[in-house]
N, C-alpha and C positions, 0 to 999 in steps of 0.2 A: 645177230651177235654170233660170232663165232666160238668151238667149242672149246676153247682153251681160253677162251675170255671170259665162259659162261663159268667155266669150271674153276677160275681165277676167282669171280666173284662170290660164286656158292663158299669158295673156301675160306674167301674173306668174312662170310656172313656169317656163318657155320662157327667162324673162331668168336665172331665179337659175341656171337649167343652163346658162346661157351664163357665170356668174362664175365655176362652183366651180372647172373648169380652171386659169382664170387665179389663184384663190388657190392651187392645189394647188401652182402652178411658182411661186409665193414665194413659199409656205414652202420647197421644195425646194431653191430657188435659199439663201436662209436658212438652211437646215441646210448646205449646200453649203459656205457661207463661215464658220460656225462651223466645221465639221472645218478648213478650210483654215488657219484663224486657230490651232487647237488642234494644226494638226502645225508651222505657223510657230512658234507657242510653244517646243514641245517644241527645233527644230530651234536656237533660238534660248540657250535655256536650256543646253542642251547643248554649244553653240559656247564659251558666256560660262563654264561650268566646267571645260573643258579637254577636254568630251569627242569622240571620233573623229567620232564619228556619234549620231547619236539614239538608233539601234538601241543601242548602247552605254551610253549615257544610261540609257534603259528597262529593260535588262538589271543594273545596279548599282542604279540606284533599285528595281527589284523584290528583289534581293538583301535589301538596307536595311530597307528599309520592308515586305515581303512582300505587294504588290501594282502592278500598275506605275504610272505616275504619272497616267496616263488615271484607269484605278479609285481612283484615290487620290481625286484633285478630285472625283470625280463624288460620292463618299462625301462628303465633304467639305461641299458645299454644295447636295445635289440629284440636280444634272446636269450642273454643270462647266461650264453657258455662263454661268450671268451674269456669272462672274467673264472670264471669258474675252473677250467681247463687251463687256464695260466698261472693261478693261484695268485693271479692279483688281487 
């Protein structure tokens, strides 16, 4: 390999180990605000059916339906964000 090919490739390598970082912390940050959004849901849902608390919520919807309401969606359509992250 010649050194301007070498030095081509190092630079190309060098940049992409300088992105992965920066995608690793958006997705993270991304998964971050789907949980956030997915205990908003919950705590939201729960307010709007009369119930104490979420914890509450989860505890009769598991009774109900025999899984709680996380397992539920996720069954449901996947993984439980698209719905959730689209607000459908």
């Amino acid at each position: 390999m010649s050194r301007s090919a070498f030095a081509a490739q190092f630079r190309s390598t060098i940049d992409r180990a300088r992105r992965v970082p920066a995608a690793l912390a958006r997705v993270a940050g991304a998964d971050e605000t789907a949980r956030g959004r997915a205990r908003r849901l919950e705590k939201a849902i729960s307010e709007e059916l009369g119930y104490a608390s979420p914890a509450a919520f989860s505890r009769a919807f598991s009774q109900v339906v025999g899984a709680s309401p996380r397992a539920w969606l996720n069954s449901q359509n996947g993984n439980g964000r698209a719905n959730l992250l689209s607000g459908d």
